[in-house]
C-alpha distance (Angstrom), angle and dihedral (degrees) to the residues before:
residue distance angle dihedral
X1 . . .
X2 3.44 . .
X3 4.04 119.8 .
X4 3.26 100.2 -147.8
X5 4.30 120.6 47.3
X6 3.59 118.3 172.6
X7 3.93 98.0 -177.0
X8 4.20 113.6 -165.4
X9 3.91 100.7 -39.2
X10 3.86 107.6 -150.3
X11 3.74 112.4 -175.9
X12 3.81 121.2 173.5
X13 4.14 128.2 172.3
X14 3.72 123.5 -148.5
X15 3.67 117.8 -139.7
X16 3.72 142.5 164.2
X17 3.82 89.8 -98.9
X18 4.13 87.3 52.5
X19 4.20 129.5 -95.7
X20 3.60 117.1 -21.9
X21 4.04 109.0 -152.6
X22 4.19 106.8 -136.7
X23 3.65 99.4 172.5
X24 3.92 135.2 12.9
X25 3.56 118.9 -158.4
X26 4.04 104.0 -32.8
X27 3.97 101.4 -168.0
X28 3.25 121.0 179.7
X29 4.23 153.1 117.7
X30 3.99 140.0 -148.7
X31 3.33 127.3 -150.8
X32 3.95 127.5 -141.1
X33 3.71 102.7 -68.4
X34 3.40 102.4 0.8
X35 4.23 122.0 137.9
X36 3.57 121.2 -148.4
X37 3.77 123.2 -178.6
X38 4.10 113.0 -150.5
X39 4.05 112.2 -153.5
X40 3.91 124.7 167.2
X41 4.05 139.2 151.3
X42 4.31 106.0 -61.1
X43 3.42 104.2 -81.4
X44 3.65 104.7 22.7
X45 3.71 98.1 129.3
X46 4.42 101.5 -90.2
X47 3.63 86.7 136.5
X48 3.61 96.3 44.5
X49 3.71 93.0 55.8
X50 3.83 91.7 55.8
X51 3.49 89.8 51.9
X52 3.63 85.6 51.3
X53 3.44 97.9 49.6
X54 4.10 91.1 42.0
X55 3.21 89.7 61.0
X56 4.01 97.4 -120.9
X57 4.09 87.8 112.6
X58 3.01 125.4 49.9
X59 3.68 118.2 -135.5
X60 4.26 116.7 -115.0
X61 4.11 83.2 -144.7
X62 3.67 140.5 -1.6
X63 3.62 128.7 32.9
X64 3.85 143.0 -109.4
X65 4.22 122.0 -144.0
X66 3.95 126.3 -170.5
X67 3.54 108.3 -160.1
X68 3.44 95.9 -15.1
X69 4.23 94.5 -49.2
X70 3.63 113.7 113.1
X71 3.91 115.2 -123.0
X72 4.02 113.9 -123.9
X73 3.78 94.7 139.7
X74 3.82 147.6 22.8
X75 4.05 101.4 -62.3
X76 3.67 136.7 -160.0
X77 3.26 86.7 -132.4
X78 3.67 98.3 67.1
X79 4.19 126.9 57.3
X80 3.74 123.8 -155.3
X81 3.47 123.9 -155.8
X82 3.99 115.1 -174.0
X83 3.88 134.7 -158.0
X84 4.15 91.4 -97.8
X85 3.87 109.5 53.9
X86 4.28 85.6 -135.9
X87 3.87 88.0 -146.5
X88 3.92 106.4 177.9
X89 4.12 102.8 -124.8
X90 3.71 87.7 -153.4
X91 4.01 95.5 61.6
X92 3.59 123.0 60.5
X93 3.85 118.5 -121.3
X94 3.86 96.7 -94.2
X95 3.97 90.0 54.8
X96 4.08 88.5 38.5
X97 4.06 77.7 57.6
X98 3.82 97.6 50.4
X99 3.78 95.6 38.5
X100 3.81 91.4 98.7
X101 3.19 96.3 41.0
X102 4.25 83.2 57.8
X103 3.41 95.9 50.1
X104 3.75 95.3 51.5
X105 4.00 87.3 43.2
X106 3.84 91.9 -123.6
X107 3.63 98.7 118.6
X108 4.42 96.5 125.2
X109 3.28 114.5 146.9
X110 3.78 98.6 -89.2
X111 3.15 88.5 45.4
X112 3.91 86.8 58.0
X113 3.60 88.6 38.8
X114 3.42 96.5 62.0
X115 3.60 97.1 50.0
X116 3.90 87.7 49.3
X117 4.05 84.2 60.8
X118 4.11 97.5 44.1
X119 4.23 82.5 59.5
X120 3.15 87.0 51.6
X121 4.12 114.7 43.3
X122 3.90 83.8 42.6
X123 4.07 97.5 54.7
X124 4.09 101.1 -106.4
X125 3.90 101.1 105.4
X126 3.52 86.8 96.0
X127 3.90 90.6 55.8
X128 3.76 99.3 38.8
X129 4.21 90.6 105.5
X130 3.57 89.8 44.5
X131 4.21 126.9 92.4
X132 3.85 124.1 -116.6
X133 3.81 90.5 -110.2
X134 4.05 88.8 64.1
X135 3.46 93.6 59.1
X136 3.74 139.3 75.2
X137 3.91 130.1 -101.9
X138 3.86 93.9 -108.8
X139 4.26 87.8 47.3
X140 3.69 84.5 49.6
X141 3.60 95.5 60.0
X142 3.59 95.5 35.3
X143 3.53 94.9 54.4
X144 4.26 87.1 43.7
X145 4.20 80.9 60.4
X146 3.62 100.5 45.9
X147 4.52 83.6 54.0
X148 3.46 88.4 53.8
X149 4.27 93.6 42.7
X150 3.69 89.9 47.7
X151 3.91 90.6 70.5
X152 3.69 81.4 62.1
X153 3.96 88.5 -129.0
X154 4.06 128.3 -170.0
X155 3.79 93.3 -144.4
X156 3.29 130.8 38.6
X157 3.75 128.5 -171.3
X158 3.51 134.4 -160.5
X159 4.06 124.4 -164.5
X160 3.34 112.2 -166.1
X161 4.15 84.7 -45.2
X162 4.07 93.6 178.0
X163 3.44 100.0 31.6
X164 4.25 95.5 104.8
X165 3.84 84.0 54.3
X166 3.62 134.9 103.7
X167 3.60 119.6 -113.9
X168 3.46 106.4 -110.9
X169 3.95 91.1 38.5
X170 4.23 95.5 46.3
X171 3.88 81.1 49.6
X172 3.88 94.2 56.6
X173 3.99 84.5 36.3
X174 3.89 89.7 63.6
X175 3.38 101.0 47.6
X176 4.34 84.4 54.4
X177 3.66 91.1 45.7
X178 3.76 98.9 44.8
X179 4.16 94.8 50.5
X180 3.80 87.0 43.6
X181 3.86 90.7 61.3
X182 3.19 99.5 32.0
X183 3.90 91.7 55.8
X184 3.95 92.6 41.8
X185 3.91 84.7 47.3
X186 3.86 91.2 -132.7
X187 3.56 118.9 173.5
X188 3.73 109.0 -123.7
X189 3.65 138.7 -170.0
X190 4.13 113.0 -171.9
X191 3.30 130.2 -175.6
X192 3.84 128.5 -155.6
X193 3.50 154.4 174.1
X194 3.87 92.0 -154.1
X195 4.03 114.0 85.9
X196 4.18 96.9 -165.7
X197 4.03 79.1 49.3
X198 3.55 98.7 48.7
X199 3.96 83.7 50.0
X200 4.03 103.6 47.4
X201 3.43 88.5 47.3
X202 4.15 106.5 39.6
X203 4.08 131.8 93.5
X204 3.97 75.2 -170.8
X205 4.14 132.6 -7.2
X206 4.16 111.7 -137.9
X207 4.11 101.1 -145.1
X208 3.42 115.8 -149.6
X209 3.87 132.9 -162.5
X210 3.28 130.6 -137.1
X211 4.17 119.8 -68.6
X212 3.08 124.1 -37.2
X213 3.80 75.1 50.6
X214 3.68 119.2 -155.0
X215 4.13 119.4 163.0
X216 3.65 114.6 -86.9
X217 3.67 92.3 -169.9
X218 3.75 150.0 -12.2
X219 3.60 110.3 -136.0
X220 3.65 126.2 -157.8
X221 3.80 111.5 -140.8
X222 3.98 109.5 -152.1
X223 3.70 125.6 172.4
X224 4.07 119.6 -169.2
X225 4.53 93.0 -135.6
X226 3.40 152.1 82.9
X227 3.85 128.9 -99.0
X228 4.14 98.0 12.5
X229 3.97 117.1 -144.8
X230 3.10 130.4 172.5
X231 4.40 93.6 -110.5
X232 3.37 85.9 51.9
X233 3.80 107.5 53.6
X234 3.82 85.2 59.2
X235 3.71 96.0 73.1
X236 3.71 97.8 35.5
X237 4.24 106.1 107.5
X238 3.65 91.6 -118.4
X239 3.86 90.5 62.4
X240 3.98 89.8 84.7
X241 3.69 101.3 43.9
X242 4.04 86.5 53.1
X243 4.09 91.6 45.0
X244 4.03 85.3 53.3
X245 3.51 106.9 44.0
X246 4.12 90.8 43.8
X247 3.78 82.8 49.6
X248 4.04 95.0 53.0
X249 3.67 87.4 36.4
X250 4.43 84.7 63.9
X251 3.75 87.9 49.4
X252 4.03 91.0 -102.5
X253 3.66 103.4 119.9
X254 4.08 97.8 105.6
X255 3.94 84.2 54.6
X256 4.18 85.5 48.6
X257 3.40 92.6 56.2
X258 3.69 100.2 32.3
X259 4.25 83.2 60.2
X260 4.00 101.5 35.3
X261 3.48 92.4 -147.2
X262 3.47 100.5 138.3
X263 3.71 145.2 32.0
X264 3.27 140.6 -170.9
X265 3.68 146.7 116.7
X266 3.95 111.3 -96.5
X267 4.01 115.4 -118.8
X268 3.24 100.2 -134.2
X269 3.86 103.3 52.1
């Protein structure tokens, strides 16, 4: 069974002007540790359909289920990790780690224990005394992962997660985040502005059009090596064919060809 079932998302918005339509029958499921990227047009509804899935919104139609429990608010099932890492200055990173935990009163000691091992397998022992302004962008939103990991969630979400970075240190972020959920096998559903990100990172990128958004296509990410990472993906010859057909798929192929600035043949033709 799948662990994640998003099952014909309707979401509409009342206004002064009348209903605005955000999403039009979103349909889709995730298996156990699967990664699928979401991109769309700006303003499509990607954020909306976290929120959905989150539980923080509820949905106007449809329904969502993780492991086989419908969503109708905030789970422990589900992590969210935002665009800011929200790391309280006043806490050092260990407590900034357990603070979820606190709030959801689940901090036993193996509960605690397992935190105290996340800082630990993913290189911030060291840092737990220290304060979020003593550490480094990348640290920052490593540490932000390993709070949302240490409620041992089913889902995780990420909204544009790197997005506040620099490009040089959201590139070395990626590759941390991607090995750290692929080795906790976490379930996780990101969504992005960035098409080479959505591709490094993806099993399989969801496409959406513009708003009302409903999913132009699912597309099955597939790279012919050994050991994936993110870096790595980017020089791999199916990297281009990916990048245009995601492109064409958001209705930007005239501006493609107008600029040239890159070729490839796409995958699926």
């Amino acid at each position: 069974m799948a662990i994640l079932q998003v099952e014909h998302l309707r979401q509409v918005y009342q206004s002064k002007d009348g209903e605005t339509v955000a999403l039009e029958d979103i349909h889709f499921s995730m298996e156990k540790g699967e990664f699928f990227s979401v991109v769309g047009p700006s303003g499509c509804g990607k954020s909306t359909l976290l929120s959905i899935i989150s539980g923080m919104l509820p949905a106007t139609d449809g329904r969502v289920l993780v492991a086989g429990e419908e969503i109708k608010a905030p789970s422990s099932h589900i992590g969210y990790m935002l665009q800011q890492d929200n790391l309280l200055e006043w806490r050092t990173i260990r407590q900034n780690v357990l603070l979820g935990l606190e709030i959801r009163r689940q901090l036993t000691p193996e509960m605690r224990d397992r935190a105290d091992h996340l800082l630990e397998t993913y290189g911030l022992a060291a840092f737990a005394n220290r304060h979020p302004s003593q550490l480094s962008g990348g640290m920052r939103q490593r540490a932000a992962l390993i709070r949302t990991l240490a409620i041992n969630p089913d889902i995780l979400l990420l909204d544009e997660a790197f997005s506040a970075l620099d490009y040089q240190t959201r590139l070395e972020v990626t590759e941390d985040v991607y090995r750290i959920i692929k080795r906790e096998q976490v379930t996780a559903l990101m969504v992005t502005h960035d098409i080479p990100e959505s591709i490094c990172m993806g099993d399989k990128v969801l496409i959406l059009s513009e708003r009302p958004a409903v999913i132009r296509t699912v597309l099955p990410i597939r790279f012919n090596m050994d050991k994936r990472t993110p870096i790595t993906c980017r020089s791999q010859p199916e990297f281009a064919g990916y990048f245009n057909h995601i492109w064409k798929e958001l209705g930007m192929n005239e501006a493609l060809e107008t600029a040239g600035t890159v070729a490839g043949e796409d995958p699926l033709s």
